[in-house]
C-alpha distance (Angstrom), angle and dihedral (degrees) to the residues before:
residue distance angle dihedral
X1 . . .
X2 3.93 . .
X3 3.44 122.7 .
X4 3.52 105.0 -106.6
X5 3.97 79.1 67.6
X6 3.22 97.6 45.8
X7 3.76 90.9 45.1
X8 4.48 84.1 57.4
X9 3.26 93.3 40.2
X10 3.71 89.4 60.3
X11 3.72 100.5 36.9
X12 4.30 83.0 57.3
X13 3.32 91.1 52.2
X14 3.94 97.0 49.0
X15 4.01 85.2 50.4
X16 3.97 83.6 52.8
X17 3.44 88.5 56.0
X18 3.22 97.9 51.8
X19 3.76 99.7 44.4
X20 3.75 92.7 52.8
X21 4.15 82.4 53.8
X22 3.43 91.1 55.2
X23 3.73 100.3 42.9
X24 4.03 86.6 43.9
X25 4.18 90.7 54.8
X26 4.09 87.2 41.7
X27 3.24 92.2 53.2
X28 4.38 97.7 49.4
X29 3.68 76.1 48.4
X30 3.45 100.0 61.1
X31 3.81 97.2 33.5
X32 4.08 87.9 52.1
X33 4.08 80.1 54.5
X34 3.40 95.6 48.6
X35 4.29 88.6 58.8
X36 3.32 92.2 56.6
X37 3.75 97.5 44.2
X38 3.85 85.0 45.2
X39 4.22 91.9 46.8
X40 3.94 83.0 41.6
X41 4.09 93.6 57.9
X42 3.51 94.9 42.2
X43 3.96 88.1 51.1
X44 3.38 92.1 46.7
X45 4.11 94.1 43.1
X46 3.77 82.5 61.4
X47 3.67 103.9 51.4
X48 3.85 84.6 50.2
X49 3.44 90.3 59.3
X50 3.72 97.1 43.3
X51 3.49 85.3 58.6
X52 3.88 103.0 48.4
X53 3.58 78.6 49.5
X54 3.59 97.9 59.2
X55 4.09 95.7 40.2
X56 4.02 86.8 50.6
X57 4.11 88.0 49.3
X58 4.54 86.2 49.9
X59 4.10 87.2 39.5
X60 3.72 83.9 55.9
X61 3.93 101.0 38.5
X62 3.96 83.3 43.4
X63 3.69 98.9 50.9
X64 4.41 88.6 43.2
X65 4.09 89.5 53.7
X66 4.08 86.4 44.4
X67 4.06 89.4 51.1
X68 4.44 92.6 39.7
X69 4.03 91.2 57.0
């Protein structure tokens, strides 16, 4: 091998290097997202259930009143 290949060959492998930094950062980046969108749902799966909660509960008290008068 001359050095003009030797001299590509190592310039591809620096922009390897590179590329798998970039794709390893992207990818901590997306994972971190994927926490919060994960903490997020189960946040939000809770207040939905809070809520059901509370509609049953006035359902109930609703329907009690209706059957007192």
């Amino acid at each position: 091998m001359d050095a003009p290949d030797i001299n590509a060959l190592s310039q591809r492998i620096t922009q390897l290097i590179d590329l798998c930094d970039q794709l390893k950062l992207q990818n901590q980046h997306l994972l971190a997202q994927e926490r919060l969108w994960r903490d997020e749902r189960v946040q939000l799966i809770e207040k939905n259930d809070l809520a059901r909660q509370k509609v049953e509960a006035m359902i109930l008290r609703l329907k009690s009143l209706e059957h007192d008068s």
